[in-house]
MARLUM-770768 format. One record per residue (C-alpha): residue in one letter; residue number from 0; x, y, z. Coordinates in Angstrom, 3 decimals, decimal comma. Layout:
BEGIN
+----+-----+----------+----------+----------+
! aa !   i !     east !    north !       up !
+----+-----+----------+----------+----------+
!  A ! NUM !        X !        Y !        Z !
...
+----+-----+----------+----------+----------+
END
This chain:
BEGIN
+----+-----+----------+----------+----------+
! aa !   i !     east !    north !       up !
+----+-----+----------+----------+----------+
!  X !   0 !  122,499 !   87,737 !   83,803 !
!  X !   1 !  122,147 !   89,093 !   87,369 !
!  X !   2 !  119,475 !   87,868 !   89,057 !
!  X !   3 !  116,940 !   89,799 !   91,023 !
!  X !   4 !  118,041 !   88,005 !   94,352 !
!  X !   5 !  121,342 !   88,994 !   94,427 !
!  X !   6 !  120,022 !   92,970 !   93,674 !
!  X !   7 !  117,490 !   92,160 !   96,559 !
!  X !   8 !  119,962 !   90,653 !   99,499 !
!  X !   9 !  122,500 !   93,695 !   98,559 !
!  X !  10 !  119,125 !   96,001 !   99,390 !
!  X !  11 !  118,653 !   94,544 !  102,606 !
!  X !  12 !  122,004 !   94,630 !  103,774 !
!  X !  13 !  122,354 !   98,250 !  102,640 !
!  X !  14 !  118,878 !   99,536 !  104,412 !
!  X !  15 !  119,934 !   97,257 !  107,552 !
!  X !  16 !  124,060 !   98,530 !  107,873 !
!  X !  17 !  122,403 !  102,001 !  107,580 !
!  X !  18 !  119,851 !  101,178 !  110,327 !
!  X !  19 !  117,029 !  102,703 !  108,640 !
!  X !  20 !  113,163 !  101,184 !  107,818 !
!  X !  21 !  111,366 !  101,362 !  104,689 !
!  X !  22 !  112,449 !  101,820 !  100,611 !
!  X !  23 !  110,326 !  104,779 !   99,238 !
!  X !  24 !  109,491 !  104,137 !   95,180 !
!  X !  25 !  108,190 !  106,324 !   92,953 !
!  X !  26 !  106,131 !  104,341 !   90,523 !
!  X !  27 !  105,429 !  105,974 !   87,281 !
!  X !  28 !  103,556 !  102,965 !   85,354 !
!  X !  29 !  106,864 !  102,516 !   83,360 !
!  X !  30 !  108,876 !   99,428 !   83,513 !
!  X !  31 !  111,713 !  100,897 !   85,638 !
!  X !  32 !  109,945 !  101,799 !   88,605 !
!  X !  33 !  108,020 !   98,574 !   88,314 !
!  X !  34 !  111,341 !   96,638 !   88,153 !
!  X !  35 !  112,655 !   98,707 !   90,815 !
!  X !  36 !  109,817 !   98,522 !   92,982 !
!  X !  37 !  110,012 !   94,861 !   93,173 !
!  X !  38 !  113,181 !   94,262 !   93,989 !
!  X !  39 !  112,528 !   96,481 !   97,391 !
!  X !  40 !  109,567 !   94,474 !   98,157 !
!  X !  41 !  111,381 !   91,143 !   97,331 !
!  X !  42 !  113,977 !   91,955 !  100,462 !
!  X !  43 !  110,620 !   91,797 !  103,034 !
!  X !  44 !  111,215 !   95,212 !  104,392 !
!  X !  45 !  108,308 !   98,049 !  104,206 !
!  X !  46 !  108,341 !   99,218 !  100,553 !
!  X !  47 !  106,232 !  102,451 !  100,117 !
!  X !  48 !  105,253 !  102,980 !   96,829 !
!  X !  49 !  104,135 !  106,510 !   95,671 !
!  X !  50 !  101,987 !  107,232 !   92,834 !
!  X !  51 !  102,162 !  110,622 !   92,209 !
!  X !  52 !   99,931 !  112,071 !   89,114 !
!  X !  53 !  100,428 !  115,602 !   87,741 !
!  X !  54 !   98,139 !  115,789 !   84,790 !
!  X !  55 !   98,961 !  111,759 !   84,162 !
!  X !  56 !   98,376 !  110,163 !   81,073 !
!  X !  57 !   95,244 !  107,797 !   82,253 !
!  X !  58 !   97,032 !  104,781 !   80,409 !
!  X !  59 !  100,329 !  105,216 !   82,661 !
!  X !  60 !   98,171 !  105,987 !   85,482 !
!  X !  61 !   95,821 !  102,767 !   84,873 !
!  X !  62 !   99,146 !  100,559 !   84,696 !
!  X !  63 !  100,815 !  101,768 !   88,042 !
!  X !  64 !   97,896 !  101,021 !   89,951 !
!  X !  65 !   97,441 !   97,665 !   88,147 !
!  X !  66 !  101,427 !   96,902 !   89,148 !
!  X !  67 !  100,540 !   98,452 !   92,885 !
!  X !  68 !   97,987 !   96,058 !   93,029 !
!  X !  69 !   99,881 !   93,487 !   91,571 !
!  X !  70 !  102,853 !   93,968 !   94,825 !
!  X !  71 !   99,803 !   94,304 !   97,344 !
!  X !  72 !   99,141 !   91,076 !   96,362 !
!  X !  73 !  102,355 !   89,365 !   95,937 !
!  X !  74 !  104,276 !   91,155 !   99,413 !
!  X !  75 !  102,729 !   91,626 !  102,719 !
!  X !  76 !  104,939 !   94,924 !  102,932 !
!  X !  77 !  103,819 !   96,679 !  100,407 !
!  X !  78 !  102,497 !  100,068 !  101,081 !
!  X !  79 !  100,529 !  102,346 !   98,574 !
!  X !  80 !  100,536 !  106,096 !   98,935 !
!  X !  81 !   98,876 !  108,647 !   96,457 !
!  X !  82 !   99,797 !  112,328 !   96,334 !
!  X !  83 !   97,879 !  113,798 !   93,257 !
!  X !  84 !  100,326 !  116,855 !   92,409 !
!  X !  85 !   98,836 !  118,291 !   90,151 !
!  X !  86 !   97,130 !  121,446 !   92,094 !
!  X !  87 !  100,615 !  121,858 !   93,623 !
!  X !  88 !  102,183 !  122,080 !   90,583 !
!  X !  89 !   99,954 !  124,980 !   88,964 !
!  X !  90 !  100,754 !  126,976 !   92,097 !
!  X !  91 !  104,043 !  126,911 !   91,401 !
!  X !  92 !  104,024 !  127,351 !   87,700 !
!  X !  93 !  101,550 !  130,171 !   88,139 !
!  X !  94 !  104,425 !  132,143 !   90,477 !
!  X !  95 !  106,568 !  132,561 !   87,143 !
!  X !  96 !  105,827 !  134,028 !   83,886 !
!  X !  97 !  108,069 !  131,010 !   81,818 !
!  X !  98 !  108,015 !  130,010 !   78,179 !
!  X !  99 !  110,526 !  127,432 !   79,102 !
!  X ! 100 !  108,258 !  124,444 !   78,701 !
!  X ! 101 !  111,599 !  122,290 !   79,669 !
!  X ! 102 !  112,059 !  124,202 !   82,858 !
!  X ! 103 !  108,526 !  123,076 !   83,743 !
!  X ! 104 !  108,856 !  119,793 !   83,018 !
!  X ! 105 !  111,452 !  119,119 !   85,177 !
!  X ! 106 !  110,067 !  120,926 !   88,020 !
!  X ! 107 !  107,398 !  118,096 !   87,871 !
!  X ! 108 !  110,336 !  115,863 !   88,468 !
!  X ! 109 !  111,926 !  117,600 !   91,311 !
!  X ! 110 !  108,331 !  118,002 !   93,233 !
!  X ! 111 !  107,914 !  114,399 !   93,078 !
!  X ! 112 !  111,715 !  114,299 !   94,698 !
!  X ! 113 !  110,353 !  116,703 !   97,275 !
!  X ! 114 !  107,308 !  114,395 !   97,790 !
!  X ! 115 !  109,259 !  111,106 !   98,260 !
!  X ! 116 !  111,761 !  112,602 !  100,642 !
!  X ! 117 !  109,111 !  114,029 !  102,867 !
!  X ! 118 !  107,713 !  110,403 !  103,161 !
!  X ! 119 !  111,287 !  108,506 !  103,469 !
!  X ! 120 !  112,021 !  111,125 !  106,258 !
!  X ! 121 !  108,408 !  110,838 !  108,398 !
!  X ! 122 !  109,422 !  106,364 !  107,689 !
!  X ! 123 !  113,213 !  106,838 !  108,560 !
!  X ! 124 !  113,298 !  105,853 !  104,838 !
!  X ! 125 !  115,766 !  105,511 !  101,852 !
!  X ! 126 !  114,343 !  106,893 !   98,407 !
!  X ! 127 !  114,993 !  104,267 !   95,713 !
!  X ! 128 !  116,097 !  104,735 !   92,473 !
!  X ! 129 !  114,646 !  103,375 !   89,049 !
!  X ! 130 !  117,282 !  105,006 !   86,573 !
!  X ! 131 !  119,042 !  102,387 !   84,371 !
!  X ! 132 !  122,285 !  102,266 !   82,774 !
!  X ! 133 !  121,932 !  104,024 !   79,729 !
!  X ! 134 !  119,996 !  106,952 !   81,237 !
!  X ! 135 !  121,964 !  107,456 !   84,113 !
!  X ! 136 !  125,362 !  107,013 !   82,979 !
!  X ! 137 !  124,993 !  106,829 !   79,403 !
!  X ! 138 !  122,887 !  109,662 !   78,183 !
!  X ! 139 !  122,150 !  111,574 !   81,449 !
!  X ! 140 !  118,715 !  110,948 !   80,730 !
!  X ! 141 !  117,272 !  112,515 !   83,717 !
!  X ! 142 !  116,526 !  115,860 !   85,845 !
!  X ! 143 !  119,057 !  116,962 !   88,140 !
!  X ! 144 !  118,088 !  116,716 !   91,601 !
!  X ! 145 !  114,290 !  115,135 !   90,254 !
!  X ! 146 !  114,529 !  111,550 !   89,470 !
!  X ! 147 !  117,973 !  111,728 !   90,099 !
!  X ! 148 !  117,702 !  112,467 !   93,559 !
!  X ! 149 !  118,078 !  109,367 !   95,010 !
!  X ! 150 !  119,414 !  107,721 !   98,027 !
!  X ! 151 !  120,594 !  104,145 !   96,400 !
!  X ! 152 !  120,204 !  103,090 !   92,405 !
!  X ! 153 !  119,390 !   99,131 !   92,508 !
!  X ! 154 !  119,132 !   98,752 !   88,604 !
!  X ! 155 !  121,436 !  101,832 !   87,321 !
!  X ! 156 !  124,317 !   99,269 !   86,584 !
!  X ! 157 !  121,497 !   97,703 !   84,350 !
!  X ! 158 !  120,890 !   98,381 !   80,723 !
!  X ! 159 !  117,520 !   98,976 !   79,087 !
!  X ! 160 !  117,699 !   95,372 !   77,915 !
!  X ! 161 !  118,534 !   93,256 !   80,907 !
!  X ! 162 !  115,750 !   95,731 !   82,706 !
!  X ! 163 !  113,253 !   93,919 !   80,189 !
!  X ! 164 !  114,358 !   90,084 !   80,761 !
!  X ! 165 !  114,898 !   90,592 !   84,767 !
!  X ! 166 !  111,227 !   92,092 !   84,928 !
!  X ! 167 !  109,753 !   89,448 !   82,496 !
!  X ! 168 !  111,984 !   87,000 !   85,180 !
!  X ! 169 !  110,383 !   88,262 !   87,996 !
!  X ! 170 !  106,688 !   88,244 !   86,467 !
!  X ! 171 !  105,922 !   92,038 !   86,030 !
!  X ! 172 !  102,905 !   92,357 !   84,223 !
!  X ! 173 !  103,872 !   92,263 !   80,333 !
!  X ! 174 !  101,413 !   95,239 !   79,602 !
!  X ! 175 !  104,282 !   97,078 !   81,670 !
!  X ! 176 !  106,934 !   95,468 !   80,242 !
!  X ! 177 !  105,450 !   96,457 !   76,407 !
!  X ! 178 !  104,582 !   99,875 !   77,345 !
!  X ! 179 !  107,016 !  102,691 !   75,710 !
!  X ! 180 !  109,389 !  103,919 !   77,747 !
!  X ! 181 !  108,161 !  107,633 !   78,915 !
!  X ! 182 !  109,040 !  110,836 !   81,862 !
!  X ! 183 !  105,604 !  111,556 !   82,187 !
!  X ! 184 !  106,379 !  115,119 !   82,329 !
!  X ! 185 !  105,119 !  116,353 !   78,974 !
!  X ! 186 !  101,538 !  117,045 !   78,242 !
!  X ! 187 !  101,543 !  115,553 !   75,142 !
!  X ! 188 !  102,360 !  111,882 !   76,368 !
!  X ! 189 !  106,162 !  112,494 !   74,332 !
!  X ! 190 !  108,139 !  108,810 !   74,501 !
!  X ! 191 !  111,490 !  108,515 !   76,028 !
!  X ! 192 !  113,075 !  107,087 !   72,506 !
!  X ! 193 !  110,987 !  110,115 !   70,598 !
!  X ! 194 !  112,896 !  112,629 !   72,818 !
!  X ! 195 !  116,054 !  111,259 !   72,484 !
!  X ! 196 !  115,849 !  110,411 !   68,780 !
!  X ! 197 !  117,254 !  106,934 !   69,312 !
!  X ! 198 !  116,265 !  103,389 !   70,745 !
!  X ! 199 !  117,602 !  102,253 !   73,724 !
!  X ! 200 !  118,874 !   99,081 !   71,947 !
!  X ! 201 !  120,839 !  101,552 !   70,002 !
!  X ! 202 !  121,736 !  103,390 !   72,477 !
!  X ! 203 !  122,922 !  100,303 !   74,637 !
!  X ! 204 !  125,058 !   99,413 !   71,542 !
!  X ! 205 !  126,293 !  103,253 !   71,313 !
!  X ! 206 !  127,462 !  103,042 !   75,108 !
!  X ! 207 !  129,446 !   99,915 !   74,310 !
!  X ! 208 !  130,909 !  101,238 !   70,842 !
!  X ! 209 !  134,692 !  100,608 !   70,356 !
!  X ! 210 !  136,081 !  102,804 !   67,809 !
!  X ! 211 !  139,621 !  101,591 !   68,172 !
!  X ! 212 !  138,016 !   97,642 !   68,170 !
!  X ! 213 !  136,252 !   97,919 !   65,057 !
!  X ! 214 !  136,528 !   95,736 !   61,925 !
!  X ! 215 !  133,332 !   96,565 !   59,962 !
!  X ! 216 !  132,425 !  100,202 !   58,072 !
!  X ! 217 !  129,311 !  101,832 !   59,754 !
!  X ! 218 !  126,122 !  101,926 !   58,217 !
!  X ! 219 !  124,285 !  105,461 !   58,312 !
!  X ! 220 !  122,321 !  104,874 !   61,165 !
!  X ! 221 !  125,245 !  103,739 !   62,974 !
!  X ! 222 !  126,813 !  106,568 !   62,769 !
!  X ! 223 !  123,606 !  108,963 !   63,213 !
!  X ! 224 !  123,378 !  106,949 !   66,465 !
!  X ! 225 !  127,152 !  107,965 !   67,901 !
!  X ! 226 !  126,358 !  111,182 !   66,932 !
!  X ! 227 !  123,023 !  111,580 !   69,084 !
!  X ! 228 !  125,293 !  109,233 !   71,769 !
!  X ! 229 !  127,845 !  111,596 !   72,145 !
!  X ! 230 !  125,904 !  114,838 !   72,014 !
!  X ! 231 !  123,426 !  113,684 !   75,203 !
!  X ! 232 !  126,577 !  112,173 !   76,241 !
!  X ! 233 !  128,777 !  115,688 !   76,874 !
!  X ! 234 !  125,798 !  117,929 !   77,325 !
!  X ! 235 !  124,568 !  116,169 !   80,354 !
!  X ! 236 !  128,082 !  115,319 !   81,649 !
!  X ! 237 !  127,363 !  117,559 !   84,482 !
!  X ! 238 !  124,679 !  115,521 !   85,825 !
!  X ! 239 !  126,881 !  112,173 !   85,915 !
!  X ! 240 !  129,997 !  113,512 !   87,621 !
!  X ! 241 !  130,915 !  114,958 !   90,899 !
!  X ! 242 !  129,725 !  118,225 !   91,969 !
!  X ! 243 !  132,828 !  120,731 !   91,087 !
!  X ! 244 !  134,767 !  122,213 !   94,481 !
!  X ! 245 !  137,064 !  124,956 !   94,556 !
!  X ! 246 !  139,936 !  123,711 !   96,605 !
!  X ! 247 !  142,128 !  125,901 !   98,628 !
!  X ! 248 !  145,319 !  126,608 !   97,462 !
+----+-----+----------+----------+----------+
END
């Protein structure tokens, strides 16, 4: 199991070879951002961490201040800012006449991009990631150029499940740790696992799948599993590979 040091000292030598200040988190109340919040404060440089509510479910709200607090008082270099989004983001959905509820949703996540760049910039700052493994290699579980705008990933080479022990390791509050996995962009409080129809312990096991190592028969689920695997999988290839380039001939 990696351990939350070695993730720490590689952050530090990363923000000092690239001569810059501060880590800037988004922190969403979910264990990610908690996990990957920590591991910027453990390396004793200025970690800013942004709350940023746009119509926020009060229980996801209630648990990233408890985990702010929770840094405050743990590392001197902790830094809270709040940016309540929500009047910003009626503007803008108020300029377009949209059914696309999805289209909304992720505009949510790209304004909160927008908002955590602006800080990094005025703190000569590097935006931190807090995708994992499964989302942001796995399923592409993520908005292009929202949550996936990022200047460094510290747990994406992490799955869902290591996430959970390295957190508990590291004494993030276990409310956190509990707490269903969610985007926060839907009104209606929709979970991560309800979206994608699937756990992310089966999706973890779906990522590692070996069809040609096999020696069992697949049970129902199994196979219900692969399929919702490989359909995230190939229609959200486009977020997980390079951006394509015409090249002269």
């Amino acid at each position: 199991m990696i351990q939350g040091l070695t993730i720490s000292n590689w952050l530090n030598d990363y923000i000092e070879n690239a001569n810059l200040k501060a880590f800037v988190v988004g922190i969403s109340g979910g264990i990610d951002s908690a996990l990957t919040s920590t591991l910027c404060s453990m390396t004793g440089k200025k970690t800013i961490v942004v709350s940023m509510p746009i119509y926020q479910n009060p229980k996801e709200l209630e648990r990233a201040n408890h985990h702010i607090k929770w840094l405050e008082e743990k590392y001197t270099n902790v830094e809270k800012i709040e940016v309540d989004l929500t009047e910003t983001f009626e503007h803008f959905k108020n300029l377009f006449v949209s059914e696309d509820s999805l289209a909304l949703a992720n505009s949510r996540s790209r304004l909160r991009m927008t908002t955590l760049y602006q800080i990094a910039s005025m703190e000569t700052g590097l935006v931190a990631g807090t995708g994992n493994k499964v989302e942001d290699f796995g399923v592409g579980f993520f908005t292009k150029y929202g949550d996936g705008g990022v200047d460094i990933s510290p747990i994406a080479d992490l799955t869902k499940s290591e996430v959970r022990k390295l957190s508990k390791e590291l004494g993030i509050i276990q409310k956190i740790i509990d707490a269903p996995s969610t985007d926060g962009l839907w009104d209606d409080g929709r979970t991560d696992e309800q979206q994608l129809g699937a756990t992310y312990t089966e999706l973890e096991w779906a990522m590692e799948f070996d069809s040609n190592n096999v020696d069992f028969l697949l049970t129902e689920r199994q196979k219900e599993v692969l399929e919702i695997y490989n359909k995230f999988h190939n229609q959200n290839k486009h977020k997980m590979v390079q951006i394509p380039i015409f090249k002269k001939p």
